[in-house]
C-alpha positions as CSV (number, residue, x, y, z in Angstrom):
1,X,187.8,-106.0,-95.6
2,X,187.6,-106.9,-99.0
3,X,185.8,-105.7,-102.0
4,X,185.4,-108.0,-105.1
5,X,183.6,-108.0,-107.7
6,X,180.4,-109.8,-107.1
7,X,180.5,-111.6,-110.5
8,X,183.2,-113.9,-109.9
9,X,181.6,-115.1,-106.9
10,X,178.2,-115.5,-108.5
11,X,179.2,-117.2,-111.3
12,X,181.6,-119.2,-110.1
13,X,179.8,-121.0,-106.0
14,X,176.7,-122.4,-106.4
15,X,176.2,-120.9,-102.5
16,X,177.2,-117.5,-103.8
17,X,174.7,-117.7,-106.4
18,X,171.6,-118.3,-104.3
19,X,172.5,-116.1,-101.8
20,X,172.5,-112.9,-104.1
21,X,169.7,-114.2,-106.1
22,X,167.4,-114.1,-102.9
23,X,165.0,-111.4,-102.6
24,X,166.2,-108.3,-101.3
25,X,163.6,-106.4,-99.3
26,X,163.2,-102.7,-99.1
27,X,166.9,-102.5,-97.5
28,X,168.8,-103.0,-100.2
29,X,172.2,-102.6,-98.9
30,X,172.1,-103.7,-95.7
31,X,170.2,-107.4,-97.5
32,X,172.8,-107.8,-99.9
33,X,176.1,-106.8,-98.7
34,X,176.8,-104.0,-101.3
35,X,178.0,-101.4,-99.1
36,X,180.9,-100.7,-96.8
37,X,178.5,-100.1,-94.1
38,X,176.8,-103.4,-94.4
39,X,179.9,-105.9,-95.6
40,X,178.8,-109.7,-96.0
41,X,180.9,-111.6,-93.0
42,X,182.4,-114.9,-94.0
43,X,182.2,-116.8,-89.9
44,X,185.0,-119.2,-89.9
45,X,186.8,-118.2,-93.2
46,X,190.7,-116.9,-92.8
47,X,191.7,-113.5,-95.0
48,X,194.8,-116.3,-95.8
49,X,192.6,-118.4,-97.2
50,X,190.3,-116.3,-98.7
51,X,193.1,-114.6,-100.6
52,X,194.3,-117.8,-102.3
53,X,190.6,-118.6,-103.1
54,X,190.2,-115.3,-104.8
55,X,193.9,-115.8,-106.4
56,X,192.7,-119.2,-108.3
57,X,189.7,-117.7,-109.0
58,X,191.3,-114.6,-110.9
59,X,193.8,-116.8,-112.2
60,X,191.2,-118.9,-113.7
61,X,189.1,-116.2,-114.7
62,X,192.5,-114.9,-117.1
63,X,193.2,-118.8,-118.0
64,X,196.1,-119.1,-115.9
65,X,197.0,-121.3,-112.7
66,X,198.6,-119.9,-109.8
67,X,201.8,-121.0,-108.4
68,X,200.6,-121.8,-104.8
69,X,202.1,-123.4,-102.3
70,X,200.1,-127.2,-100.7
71,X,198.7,-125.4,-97.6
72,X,197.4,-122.7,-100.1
73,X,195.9,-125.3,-102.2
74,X,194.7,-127.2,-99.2
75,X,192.9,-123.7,-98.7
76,X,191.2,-123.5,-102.2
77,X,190.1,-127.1,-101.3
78,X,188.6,-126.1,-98.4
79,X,186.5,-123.2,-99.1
80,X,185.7,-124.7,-103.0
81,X,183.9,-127.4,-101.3
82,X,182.1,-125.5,-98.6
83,X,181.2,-122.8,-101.0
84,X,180.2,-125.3,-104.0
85,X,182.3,-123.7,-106.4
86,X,183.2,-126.5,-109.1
87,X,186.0,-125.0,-111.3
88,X,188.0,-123.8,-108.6
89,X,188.1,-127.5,-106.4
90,X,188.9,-129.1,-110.0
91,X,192.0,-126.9,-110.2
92,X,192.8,-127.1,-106.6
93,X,192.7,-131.1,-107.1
94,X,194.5,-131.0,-109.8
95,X,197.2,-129.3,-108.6
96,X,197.3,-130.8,-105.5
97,X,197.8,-134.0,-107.3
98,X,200.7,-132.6,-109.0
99,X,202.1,-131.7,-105.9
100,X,204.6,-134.5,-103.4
101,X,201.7,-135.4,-100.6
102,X,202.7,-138.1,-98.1
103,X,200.2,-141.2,-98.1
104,X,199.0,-140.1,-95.0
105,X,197.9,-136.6,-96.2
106,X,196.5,-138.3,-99.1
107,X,194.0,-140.6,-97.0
108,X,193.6,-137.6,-94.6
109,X,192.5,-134.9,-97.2
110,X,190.8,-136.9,-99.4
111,X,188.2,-138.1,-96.5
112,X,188.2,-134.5,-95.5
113,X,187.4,-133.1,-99.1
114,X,186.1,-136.4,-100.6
115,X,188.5,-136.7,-102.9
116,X,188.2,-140.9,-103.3
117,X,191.2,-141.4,-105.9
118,X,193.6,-139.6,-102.9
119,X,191.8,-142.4,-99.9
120,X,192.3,-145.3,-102.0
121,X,196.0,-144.4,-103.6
122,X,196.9,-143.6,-100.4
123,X,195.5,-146.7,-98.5
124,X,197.1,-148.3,-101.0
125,X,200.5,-147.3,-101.0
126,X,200.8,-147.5,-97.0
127,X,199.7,-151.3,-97.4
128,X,202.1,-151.7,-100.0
129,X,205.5,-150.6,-97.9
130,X,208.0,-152.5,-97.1
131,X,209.1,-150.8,-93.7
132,X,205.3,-151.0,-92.6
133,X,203.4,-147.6,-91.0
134,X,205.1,-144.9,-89.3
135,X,203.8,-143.5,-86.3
136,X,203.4,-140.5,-87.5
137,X,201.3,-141.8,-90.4
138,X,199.3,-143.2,-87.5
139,X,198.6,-139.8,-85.7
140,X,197.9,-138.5,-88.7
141,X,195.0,-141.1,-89.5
């Protein structure tokens, strides 16, 4: 269970926004999630990865960047997009970008996250070798 401070996500995910700013009913905490009793469930959303969300969020929040690791980042990615929160898939981009990504993970993510510059430098650069495709660039497309 985690508690955060509602703020971040409101200001930060366009989902996060309308969700709170919905009318609330006479049940107050059980409608919007403010109580231990009544926590908001996130289906399909790993603590791992909502950790390293709420990492580049604070991180952001204090003008910093986190030091995360690519799966971490792949994370942020990941939840960013589904949750429509713009600053944090910038930085998760951009950092990814920084980061050593094989060609194929390039093409694979960027489909995945649409993230076009990633599809089209990495179609590019596995037309462009010399030794041709590897199979496991092949299983990963």
């Amino acid at each position: 269970l985690f508690k955060v401070a509602r703020h971040l996500f409101i200001n930060s995910s366009e989902v996060f926004s309308t969700m709170f700013s919905l009318p609330q009913g006479n049940n107050v905490g059980v409608m919007d999630r403010s109580d231990d009793e009544h926590p908001l469930v996130l289906q399909e959303v790993q603590s791992t990865d909502f950790e390293n969300v709420l990492m580049a969020l604070v991180k952001s929040y204090c003008r910093t960047t986190p030091i995360l690791s690519k799966d971490a980042w792949i994370s942020v990615l990941k939840l960013a997009s589904m949750w429509g929160m713009h600053g944090a898939r910038r930085l998760a981009i951009r950092e990814l970008t920084k980061l050593k990504m094989s060609d194929a993970d390039r093409v694979v993510y960027g489909k995945e996250y649409a993230v076009v510059d990633w599809v089209i430098s990495g179609y590019r650069n596995l037309g462009r070798r010399r030794n041709g495709i590897t199979s496991e660039d092949v299983s990963r497309l």
